[in-house]
PALUMLUM-749581 format. One record per residue: residue in three letters; x negated, y negated, z negated of N, C-alpha, C, O in turn. Coordinates in steps of 0.2 Angstrom, whole numbers. Atoms other than C-alpha are relative to their C-alpha. Example, Ala and Ser with C-alpha at 12.3 -4.5 7.8 and 13.67 -1.06 7.14 Angstrom:
['ALA' [-4 6 0] [-62 22 -39] [-4 -6 0] [-9 -5 -3]]
['SER' [4 6 1] [-68 5 -36] [4 -5 -3] [1 -11 -4]]
***
This chain:
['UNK' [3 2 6] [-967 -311 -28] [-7 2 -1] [-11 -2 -4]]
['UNK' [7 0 0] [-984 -302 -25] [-4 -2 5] [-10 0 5]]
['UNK' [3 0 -7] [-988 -307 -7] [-6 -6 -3] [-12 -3 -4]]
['UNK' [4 5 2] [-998 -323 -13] [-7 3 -3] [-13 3 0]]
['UNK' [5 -4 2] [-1007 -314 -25] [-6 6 2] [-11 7 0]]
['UNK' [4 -3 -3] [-1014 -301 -14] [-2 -1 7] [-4 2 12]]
['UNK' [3 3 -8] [-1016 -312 1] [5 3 6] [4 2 12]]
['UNK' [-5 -1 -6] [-1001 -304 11] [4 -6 3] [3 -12 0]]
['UNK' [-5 6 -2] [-989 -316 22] [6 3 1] [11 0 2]]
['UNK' [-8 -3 1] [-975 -304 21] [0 7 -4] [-5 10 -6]]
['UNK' [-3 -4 2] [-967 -290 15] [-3 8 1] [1 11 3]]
['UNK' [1 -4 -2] [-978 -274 18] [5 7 1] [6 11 6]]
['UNK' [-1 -6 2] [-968 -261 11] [9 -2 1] [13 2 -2]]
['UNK' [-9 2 1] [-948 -269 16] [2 8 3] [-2 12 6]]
['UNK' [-3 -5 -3] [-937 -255 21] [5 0 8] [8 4 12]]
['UNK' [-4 1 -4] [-929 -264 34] [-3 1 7] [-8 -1 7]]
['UNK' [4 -4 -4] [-934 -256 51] [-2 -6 5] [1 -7 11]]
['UNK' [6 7 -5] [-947 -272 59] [-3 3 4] [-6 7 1]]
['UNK' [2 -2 -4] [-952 -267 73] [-8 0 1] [-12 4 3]]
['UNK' [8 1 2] [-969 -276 70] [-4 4 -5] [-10 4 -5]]
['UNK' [3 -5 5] [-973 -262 56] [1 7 3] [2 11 -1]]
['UNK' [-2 -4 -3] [-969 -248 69] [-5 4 -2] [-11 2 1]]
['UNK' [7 -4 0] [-982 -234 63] [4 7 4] [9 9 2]]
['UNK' [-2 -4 -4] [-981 -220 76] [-6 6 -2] [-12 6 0]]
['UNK' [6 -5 2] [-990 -205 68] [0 4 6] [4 2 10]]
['UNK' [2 -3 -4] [-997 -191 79] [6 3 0] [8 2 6]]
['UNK' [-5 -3 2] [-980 -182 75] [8 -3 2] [14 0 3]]
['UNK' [-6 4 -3] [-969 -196 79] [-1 -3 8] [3 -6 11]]
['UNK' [3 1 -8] [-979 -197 97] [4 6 3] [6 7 9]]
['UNK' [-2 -5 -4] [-974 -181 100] [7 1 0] [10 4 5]]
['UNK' [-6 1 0] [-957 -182 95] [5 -4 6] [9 -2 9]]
['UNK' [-2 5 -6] [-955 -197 106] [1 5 10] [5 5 15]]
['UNK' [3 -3 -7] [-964 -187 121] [7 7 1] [8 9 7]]
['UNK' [-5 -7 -1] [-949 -171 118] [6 -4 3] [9 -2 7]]
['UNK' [-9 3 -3] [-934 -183 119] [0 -4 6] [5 -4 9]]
['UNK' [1 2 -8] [-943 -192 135] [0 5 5] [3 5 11]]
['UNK' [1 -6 -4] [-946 -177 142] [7 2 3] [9 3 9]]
['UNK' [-7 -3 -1] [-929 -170 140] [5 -5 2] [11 -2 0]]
['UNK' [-3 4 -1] [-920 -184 145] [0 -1 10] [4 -3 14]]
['UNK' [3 0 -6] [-929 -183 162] [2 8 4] [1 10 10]]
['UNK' [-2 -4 -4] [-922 -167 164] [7 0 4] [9 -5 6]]
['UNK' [-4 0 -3] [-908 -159 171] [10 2 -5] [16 2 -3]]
['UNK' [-5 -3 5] [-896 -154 156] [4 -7 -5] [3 -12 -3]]
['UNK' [-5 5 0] [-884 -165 146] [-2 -2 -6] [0 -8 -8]]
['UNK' [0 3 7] [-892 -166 127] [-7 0 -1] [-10 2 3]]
['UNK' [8 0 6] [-910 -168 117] [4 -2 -5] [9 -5 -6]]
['UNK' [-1 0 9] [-910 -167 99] [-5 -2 -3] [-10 -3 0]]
['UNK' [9 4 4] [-922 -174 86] [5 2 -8] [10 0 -10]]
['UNK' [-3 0 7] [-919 -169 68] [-5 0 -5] [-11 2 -4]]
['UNK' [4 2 6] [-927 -173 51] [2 0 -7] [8 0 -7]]
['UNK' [-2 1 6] [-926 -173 33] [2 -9 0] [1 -13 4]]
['UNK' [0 6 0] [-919 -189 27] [-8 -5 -2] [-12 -3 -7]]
['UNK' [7 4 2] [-933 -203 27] [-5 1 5] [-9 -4 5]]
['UNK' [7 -1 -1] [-945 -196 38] [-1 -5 8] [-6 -5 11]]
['UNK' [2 2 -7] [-942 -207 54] [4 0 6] [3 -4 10]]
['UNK' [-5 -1 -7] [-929 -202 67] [1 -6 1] [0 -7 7]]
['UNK' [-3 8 -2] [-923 -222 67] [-6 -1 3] [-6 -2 9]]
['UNK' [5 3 -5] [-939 -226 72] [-4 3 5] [-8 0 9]]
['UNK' [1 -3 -8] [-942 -214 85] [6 -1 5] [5 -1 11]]
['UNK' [-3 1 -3] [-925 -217 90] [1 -6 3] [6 -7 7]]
['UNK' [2 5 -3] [-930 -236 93] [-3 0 6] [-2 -2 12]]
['UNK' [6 1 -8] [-944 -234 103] [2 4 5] [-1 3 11]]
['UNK' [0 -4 -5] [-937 -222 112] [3 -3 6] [3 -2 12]]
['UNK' [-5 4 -5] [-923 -235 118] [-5 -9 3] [-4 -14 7]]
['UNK' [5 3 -2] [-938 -245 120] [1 0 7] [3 -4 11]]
['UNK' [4 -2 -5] [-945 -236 132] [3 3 6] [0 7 10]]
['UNK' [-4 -2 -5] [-930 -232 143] [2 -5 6] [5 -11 5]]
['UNK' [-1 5 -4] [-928 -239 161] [5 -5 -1] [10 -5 -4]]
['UNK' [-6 4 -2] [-920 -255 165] [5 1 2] [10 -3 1]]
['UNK' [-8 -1 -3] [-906 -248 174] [2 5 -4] [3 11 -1]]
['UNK' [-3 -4 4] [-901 -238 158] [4 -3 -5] [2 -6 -10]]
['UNK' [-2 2 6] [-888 -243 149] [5 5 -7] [10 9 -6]]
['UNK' [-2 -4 5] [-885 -236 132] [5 -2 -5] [6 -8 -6]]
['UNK' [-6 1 5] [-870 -234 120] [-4 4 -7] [-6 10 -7]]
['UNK' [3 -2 7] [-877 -232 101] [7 -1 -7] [11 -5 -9]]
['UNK' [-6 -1 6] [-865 -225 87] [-4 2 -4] [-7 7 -4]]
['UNK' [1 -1 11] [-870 -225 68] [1 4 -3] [-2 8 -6]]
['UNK' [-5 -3 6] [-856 -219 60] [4 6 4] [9 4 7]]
['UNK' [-4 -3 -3] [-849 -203 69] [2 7 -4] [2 13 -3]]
['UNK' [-7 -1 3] [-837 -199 56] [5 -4 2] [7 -8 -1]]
['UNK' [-5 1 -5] [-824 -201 69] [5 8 3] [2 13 5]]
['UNK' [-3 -4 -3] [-810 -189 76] [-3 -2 8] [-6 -7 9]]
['UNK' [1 1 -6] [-811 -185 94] [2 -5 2] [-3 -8 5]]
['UNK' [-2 6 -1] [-800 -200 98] [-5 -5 0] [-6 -9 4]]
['UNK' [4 6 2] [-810 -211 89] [-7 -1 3] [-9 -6 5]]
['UNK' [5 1 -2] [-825 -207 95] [-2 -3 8] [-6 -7 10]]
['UNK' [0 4 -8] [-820 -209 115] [0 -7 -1] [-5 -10 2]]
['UNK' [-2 6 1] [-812 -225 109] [-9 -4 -2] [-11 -8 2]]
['UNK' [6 2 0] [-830 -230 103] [-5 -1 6] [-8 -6 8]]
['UNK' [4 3 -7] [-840 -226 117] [2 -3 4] [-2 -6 7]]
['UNK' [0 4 -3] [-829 -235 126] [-2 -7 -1] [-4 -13 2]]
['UNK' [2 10 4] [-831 -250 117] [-10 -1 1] [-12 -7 0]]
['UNK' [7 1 2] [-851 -248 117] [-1 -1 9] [-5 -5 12]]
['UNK' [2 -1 -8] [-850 -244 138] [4 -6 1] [6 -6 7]]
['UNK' [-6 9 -1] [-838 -263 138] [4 4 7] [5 2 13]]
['UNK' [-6 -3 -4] [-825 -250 145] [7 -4 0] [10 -2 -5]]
['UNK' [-6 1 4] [-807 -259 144] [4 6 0] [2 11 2]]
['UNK' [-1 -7 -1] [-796 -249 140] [10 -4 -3] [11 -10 -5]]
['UNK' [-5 1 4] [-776 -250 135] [3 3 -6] [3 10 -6]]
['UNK' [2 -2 4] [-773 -249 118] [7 5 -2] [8 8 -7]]
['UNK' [-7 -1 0] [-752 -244 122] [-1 8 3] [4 11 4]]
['UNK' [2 -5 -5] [-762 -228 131] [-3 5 -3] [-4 9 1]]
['UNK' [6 -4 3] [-773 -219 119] [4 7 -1] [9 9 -4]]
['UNK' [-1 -9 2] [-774 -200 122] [-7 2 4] [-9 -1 8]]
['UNK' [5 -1 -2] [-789 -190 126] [-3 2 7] [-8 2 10]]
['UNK' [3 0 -6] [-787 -188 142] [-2 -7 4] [-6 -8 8]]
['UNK' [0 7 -2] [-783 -207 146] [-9 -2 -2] [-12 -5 3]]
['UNK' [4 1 3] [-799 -210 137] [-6 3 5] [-10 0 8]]
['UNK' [4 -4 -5] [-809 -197 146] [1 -2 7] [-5 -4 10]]
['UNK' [0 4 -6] [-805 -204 162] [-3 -4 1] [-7 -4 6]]
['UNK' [4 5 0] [-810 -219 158] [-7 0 2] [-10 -3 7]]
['UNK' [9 0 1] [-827 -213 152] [-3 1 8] [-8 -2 12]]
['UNK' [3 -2 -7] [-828 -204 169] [-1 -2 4] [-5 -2 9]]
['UNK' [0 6 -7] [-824 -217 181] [-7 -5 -2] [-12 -5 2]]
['UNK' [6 3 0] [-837 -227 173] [-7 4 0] [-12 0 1]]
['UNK' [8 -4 0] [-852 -213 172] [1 -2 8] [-3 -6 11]]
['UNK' [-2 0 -8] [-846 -212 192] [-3 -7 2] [-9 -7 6]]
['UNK' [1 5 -1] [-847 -230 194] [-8 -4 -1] [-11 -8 2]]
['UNK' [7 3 2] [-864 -234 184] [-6 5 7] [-10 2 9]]
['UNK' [4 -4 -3] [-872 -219 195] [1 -2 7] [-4 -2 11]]
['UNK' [-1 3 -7] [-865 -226 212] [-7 -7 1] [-10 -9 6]]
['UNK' [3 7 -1] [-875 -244 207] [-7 2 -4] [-10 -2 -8]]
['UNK' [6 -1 4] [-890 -235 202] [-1 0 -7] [-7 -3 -8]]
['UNK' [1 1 7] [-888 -235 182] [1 8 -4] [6 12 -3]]
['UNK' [-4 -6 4] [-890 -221 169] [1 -2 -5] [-3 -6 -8]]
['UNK' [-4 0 4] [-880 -219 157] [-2 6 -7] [0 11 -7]]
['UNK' [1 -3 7] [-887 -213 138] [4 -2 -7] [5 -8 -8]]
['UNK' [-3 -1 3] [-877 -209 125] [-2 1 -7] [-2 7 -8]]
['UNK' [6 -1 6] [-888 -211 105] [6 2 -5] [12 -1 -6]]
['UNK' [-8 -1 5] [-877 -203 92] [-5 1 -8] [-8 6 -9]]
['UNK' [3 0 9] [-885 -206 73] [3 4 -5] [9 5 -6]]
['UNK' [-5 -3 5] [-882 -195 59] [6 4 5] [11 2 6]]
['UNK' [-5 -3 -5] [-876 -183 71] [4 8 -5] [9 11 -3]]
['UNK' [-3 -5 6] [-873 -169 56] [5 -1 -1] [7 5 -3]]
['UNK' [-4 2 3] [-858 -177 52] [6 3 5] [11 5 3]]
['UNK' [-5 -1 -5] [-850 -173 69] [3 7 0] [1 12 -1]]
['UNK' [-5 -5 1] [-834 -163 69] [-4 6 6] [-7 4 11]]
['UNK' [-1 -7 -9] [-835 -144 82] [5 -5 4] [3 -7 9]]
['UNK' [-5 3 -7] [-820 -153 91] [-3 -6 3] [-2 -8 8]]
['UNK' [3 7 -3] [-829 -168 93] [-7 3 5] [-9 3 11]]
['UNK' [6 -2 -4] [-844 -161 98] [3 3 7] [1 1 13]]
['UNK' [-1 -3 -8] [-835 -149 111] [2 -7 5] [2 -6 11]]
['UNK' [-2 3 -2] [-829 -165 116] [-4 -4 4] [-2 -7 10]]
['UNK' [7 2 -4] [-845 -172 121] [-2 2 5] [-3 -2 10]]
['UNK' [2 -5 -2] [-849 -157 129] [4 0 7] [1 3 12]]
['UNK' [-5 1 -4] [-834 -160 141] [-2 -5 5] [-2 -4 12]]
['UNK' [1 6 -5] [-839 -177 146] [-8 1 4] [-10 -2 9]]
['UNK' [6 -3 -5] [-856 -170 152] [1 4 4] [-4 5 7]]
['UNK' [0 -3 -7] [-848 -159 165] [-1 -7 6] [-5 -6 11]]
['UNK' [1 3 -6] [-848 -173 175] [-8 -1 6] [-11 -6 3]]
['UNK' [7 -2 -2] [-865 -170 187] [1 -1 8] [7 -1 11]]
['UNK' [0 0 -9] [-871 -172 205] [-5 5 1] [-7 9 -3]]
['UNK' [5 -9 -2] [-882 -158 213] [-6 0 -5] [-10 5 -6]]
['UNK' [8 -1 4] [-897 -162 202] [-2 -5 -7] [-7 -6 -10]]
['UNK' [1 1 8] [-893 -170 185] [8 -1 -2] [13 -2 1]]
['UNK' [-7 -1 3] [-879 -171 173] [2 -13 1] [-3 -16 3]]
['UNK' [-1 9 0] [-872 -194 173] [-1 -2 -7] [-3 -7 -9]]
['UNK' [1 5 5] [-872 -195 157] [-5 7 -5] [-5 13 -5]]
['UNK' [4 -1 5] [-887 -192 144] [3 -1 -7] [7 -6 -7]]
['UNK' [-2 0 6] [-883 -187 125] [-8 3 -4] [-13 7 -3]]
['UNK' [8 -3 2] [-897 -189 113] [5 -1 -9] [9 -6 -11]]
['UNK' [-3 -1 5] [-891 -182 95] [-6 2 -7] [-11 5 -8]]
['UNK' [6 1 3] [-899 -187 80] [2 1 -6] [8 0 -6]]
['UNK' [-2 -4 2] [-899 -178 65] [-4 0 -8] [-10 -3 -9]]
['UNK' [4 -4 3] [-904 -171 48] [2 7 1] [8 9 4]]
['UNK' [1 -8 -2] [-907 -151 48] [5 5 2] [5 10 5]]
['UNK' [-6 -2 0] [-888 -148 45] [1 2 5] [4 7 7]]
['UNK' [-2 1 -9] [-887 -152 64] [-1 8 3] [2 12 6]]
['UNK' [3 -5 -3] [-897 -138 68] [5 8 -3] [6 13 0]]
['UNK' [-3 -5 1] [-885 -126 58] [7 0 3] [11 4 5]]
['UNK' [-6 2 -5] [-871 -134 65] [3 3 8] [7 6 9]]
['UNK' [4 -4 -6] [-876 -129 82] [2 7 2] [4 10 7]]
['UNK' [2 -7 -4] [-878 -112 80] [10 4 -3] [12 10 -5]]
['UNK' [-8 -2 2] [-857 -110 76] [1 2 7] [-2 0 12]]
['UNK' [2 -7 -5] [-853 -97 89] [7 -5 5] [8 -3 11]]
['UNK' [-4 4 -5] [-839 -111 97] [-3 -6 2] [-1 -10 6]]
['UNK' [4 4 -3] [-852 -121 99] [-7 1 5] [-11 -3 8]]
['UNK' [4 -3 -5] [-862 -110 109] [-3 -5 8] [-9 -7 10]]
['UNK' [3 3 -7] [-861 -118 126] [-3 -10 0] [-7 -13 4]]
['UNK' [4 5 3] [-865 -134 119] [-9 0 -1] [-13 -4 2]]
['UNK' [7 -1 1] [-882 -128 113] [-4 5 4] [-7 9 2]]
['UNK' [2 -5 -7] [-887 -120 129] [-1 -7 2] [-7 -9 2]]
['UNK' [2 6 -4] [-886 -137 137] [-5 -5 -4] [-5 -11 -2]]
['UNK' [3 3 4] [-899 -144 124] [-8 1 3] [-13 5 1]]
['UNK' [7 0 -4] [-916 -147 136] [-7 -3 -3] [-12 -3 0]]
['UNK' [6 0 5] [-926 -152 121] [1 -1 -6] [7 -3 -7]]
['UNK' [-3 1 7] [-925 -153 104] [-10 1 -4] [-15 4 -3]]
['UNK' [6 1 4] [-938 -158 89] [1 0 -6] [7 -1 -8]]
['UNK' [-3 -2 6] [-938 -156 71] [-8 -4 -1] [-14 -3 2]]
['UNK' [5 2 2] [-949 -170 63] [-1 0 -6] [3 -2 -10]]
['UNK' [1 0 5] [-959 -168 48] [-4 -5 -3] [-6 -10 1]]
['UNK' [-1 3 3] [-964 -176 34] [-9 -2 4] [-11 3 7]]
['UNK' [7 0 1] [-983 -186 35] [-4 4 -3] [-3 4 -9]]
['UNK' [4 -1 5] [-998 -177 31] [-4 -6 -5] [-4 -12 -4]]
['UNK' [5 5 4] [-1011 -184 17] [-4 -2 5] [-1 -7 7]]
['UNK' [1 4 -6] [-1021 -191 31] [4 -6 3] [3 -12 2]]
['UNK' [-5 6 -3] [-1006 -201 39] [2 -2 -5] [4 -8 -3]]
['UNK' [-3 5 5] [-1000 -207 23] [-6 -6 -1] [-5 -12 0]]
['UNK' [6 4 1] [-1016 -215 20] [-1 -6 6] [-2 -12 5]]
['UNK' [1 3 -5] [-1017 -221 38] [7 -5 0] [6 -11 2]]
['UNK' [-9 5 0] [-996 -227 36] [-2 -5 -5] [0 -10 -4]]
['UNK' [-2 4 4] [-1000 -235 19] [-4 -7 2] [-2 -13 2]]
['UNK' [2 6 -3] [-1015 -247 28] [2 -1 7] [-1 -6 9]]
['UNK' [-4 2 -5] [-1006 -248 43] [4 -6 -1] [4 -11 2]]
['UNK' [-5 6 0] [-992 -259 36] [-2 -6 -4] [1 -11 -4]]
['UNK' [2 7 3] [-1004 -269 23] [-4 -4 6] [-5 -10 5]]
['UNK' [2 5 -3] [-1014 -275 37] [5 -2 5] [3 -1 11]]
['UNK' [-8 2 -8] [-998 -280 49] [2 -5 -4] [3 -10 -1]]
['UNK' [1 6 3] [-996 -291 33] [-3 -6 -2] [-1 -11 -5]]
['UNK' [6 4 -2] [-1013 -298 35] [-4 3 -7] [-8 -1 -10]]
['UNK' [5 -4 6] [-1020 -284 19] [-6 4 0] [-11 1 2]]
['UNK' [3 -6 -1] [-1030 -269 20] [1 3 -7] [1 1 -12]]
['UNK' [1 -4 5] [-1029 -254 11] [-3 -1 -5] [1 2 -9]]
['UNK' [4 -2 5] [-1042 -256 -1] [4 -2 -7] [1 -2 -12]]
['UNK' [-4 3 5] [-1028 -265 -11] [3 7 -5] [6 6 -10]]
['UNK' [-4 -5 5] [-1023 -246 -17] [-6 4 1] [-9 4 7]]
['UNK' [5 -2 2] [-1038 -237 -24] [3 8 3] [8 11 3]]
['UNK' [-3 -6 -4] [-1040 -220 -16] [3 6 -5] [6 10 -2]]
['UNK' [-2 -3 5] [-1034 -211 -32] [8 -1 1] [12 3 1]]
['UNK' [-9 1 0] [-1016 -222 -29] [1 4 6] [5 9 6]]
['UNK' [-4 -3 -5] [-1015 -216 -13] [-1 8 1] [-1 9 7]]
['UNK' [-1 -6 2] [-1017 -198 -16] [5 2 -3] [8 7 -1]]
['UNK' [-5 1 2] [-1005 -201 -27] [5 -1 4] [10 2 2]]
['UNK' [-5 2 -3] [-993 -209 -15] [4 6 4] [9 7 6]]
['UNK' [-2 -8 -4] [-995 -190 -5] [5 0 -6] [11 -1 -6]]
['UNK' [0 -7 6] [-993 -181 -20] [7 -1 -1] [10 3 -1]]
['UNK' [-7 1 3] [-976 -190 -25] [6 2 7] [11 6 8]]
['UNK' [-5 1 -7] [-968 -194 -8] [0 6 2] [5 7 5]]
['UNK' [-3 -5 -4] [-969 -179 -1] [-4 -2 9] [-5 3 13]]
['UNK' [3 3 -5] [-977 -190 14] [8 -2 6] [8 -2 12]]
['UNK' [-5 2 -2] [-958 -196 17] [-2 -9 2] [-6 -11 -2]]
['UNK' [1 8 -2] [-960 -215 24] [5 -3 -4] [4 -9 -7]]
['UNK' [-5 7 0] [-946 -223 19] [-1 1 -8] [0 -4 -11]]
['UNK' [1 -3 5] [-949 -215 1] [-6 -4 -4] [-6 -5 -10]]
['UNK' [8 3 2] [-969 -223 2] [3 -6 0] [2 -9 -5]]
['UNK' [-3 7 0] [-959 -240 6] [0 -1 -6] [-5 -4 -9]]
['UNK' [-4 1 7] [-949 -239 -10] [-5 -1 -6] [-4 -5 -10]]
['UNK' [4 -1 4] [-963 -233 -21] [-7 -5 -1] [-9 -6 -6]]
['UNK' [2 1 0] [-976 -242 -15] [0 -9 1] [-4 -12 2]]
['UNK' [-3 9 1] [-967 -261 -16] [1 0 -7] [0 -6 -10]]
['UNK' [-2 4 7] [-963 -258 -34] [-8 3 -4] [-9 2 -10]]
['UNK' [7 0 4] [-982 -252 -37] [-4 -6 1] [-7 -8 -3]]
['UNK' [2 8 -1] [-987 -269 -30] [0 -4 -4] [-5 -8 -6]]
['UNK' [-2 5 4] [-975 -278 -40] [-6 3 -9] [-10 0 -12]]
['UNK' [4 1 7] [-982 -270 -57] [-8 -1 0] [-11 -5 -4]]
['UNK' [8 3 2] [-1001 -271 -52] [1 -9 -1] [-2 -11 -6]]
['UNK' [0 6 -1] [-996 -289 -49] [1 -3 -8] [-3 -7 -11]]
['UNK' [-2 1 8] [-986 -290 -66] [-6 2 -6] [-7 0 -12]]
['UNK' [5 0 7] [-1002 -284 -75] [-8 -3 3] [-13 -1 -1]]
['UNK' [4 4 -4] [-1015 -296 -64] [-6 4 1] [-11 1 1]]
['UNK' [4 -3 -1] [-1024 -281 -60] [-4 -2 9] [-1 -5 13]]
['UNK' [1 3 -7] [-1036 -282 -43] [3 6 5] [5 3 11]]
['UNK' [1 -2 -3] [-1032 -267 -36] [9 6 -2] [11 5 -8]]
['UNK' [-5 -6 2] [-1015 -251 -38] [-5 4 0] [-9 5 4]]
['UNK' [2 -9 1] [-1021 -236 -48] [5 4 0] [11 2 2]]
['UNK' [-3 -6 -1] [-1015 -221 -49] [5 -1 -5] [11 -2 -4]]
['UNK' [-6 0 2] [-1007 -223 -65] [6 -5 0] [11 -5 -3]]
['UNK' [-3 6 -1] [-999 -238 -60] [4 4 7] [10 4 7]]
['UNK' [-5 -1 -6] [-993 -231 -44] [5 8 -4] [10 10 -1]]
['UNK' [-4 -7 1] [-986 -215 -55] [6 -5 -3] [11 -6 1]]
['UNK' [-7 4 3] [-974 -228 -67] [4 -2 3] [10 -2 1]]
['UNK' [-5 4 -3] [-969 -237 -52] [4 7 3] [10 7 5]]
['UNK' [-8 -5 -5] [-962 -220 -44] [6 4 -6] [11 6 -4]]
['UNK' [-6 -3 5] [-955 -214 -63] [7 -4 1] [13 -2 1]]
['UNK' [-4 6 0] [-947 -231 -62] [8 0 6] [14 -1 6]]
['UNK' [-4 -2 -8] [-938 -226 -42] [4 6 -1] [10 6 0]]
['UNK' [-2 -5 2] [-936 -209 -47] [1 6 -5] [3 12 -4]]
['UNK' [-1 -1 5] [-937 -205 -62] [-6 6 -4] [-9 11 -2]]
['UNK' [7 -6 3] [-949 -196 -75] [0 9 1] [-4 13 0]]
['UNK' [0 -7 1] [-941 -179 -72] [-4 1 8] [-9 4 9]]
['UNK' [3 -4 -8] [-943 -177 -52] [-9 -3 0] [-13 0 3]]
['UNK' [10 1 1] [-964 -186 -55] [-3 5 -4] [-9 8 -2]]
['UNK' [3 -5 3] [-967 -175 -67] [0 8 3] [-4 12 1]]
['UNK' [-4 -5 -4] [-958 -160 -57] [-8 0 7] [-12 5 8]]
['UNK' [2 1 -6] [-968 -166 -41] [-10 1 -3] [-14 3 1]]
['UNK' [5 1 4] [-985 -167 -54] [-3 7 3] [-7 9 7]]
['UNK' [2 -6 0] [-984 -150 -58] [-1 6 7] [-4 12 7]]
['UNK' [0 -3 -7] [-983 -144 -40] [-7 0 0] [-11 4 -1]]
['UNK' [8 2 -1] [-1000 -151 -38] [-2 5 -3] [-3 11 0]]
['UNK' [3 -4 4] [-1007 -143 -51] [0 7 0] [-5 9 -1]]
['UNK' [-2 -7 -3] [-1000 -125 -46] [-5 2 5] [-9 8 5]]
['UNK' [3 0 -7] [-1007 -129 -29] [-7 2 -1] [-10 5 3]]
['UNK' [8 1 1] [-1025 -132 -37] [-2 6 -3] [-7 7 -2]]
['UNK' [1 -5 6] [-1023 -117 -50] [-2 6 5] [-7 9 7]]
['UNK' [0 -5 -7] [-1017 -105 -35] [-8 0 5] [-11 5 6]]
['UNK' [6 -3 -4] [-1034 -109 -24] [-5 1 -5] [-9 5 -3]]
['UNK' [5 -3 3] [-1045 -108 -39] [1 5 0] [-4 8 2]]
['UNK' [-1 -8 0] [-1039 -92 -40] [-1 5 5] [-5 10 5]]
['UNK' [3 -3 -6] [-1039 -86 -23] [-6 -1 3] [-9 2 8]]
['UNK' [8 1 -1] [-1056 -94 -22] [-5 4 -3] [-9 7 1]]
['UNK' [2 -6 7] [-1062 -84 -38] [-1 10 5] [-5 14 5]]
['UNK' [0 -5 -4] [-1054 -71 -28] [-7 4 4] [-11 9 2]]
['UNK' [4 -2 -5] [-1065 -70 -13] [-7 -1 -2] [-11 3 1]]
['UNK' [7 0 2] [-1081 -75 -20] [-2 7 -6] [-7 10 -8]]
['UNK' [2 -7 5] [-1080 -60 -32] [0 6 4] [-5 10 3]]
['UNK' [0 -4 -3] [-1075 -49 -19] [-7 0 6] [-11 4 5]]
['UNK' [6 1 -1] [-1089 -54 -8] [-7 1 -4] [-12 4 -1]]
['UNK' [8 -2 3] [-1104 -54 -23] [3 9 -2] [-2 13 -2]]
['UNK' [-1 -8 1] [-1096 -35 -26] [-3 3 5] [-8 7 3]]
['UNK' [2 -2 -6] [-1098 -32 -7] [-6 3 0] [-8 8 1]]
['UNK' [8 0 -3] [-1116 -37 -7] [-3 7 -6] [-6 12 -4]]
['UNK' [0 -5 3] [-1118 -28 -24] [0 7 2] [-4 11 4]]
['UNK' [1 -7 -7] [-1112 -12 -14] [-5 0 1] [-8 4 5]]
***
C-alpha cells in the first residue's frame, strides 16, 4: 500500500523469513560461528537459544546454508511428538523407508542406525535441526541422546543441533538429562539487538527494498529501540504498520509519534506506555547517579 509512495519495490518490513533481507548482526555472527564450531567437533549436540523473535530461524538458515555438500540434513518444526513419533519423522525427513506393520522403537532405531552407518560409509554427514526444541519430552530427548551413541574412533555419525527458547536451557539441567547435556560441544544464548543494530537492521532492509533509512527520522528509530526491545521480528511488525500510517497521513518521513500509535495499535497502549516508562526510569536513575558523582567529586576537591 506504501511501497510506491516511498519509492520501495517491495515489502521492507514482511515477516516472512527472505533470505535476501538476511541481517546478520555482530551477535548473530557469533552465534553462527559457536554452532559451526561445535558441529565440527567431536560430541553429538550444539544448542542455540533465544527469546522469542530474536533470530534463531535465521541463524538456523544460514547455518544450513553453510553446511558441506555431502551433508544431508533432516529439519523438524513441530517436536511435539512422543518418542515414536519422532523416530518415525526423522525417518521420513532422512527418505528412510520403513514398514508401517513394524512400528516400535527399536525397529525404528535400526533403521535410523543402518542409515547413519550407511551415509558415513559413502562419505555423508548426517545433521539433525530440531526447532522449538523447548517442547521436547525428557524421553524423547533421552531418545536422541541414544541415537548419537553411534561413533567411530573420532566423531559421533549423527549431528543434533537443538533450537530453542530459554525453557530449553532449564530443561537440560533435569538430573535425568544429565548425560545428554554433557555431550552439548557448544551452545549459545542469542540476545536481543542493541540501539546501534536496530538502527543498522531498520536501514538494512529499507535499502534491500531500494529505500534508505532516512525515511524514519532519528527520533522514530530511537523509538523503534525503546519499544521493541531490539527483538526483530517485533521491529517487522511495528515498523510495517508505522509506514502504513505515515503513508495514511501523506507525511514525508515516520516520527516518533507516529511510530509510538503504530506500536499502541500492535501492542497495545498498556505494554507502550509500560515500555515508555522504562525509558524514563532509566534517564532519572543516571541523572541521579550522575548528580551523584559530580557532587562527590566537587566535595573531594573542596576537601
Amino acid at each position: 500500500m506504501y511501497l510506491s509512495y516511498f519509492g520501495l519495490s517491495d515489502n521492507p518490513f514482511s515477516i516472512a523469513p527472505n533470505p535476501e533481507y538476511l541481517f546478520m548482526s555482530p551477535r548473530h555472527k557469533e552465534a553462527l560461528a559457536h554452532l559451526t564450531f561445535g558441529l565440527q567437533e567431536s560430541g553429538g549436540f550444539v544448542m542455540l537459544t533465544g527469546e522469542v523473535g530474536t533470530g534463531k530461524t535465521t541463524v538456523s538458515r544460514k547455518l544450513m546454508q553453510q553446511l558441506p555438500d555431502n551433508t544431508q540434513v533432516a529439519m523438524i518444526l513441530n517436536p511435539s511428538l512422543s518418542a515414536l513419533e519422532l523416530l518415525a519423522t526423522i525417518c521420513d525427513e532422512l527418505a528412510i523407508g520403513y514398514d508401517e506393520n513394524k512400528l516400535s522403537l527399536k525397529y525404528f532405531t535400526d533403521k535410523i542406525l543402518k542409515k547413519l552407518a550407511a551415509n558415513h560409509e559413502q562419505g555423508l554427514n548426517t545433521v539433525l535441526i530440531i526447532d522449538e526444541a523447548q517442547h521436547l519430552l525428557p524421553e524423547v530427548l533421552e531418545q536422541l541422546r541414544l541415537l548419537t551413541n553411534l561413533e567411530t574412533n573420532r566423531e559421533k555419525l549423527l549431528k543434533v543441533v537443538l533450537i530453542g527458547q530459554p525453557e530449553l536451557q532449564q530443561l537440560l539441567k533435569r538430573n535425568e538429562l544429565r548425560q545428554l547435556a554433557q555431550r552439548i560441544t557448544a551452545r549459545y544464548h542469542l540476545l536481543p539487538l542493541t540501539s546501534g543494530e536496530v538502527k543498522q537492521y531498520v536501514a538494512h532492509r529499507l535499502g534491500v527494498a531500494g529505500g534508505d533509512g532516512s525515511i524514519f527520522s532519528t527520533a522514530a528509530l530511537q523509538a523503534v529501540y525503546q519499544v521493541t526491545g531490539g527483538i526483530p521480528r517485533v521491529i517487522n511488525l511495528l515498523c510495517d504498520r508505522a509506514l502504513t500510517l505515515t503513508f495514511t497521513r501523506q507525511d514525508p518521513v515516520v516520527r516518533r509519534h507516529i511510530f509510538f500509535a503504530a506500536a499502541e495499535q500492535i501492542l497495545g497502549e498498556d505494554v507502550v506506555s509500560q515500555r515508555q516508562g522504562k525509558l524514563w526510569v532509566a534517564i532519572l536513575v543516571g541523572l541521579f547517579v550522575g548528580g551523584l558523582v559530580m557532587g562527590f567529586g566537587a566535595g573531594s576537591w573542596y576537601g
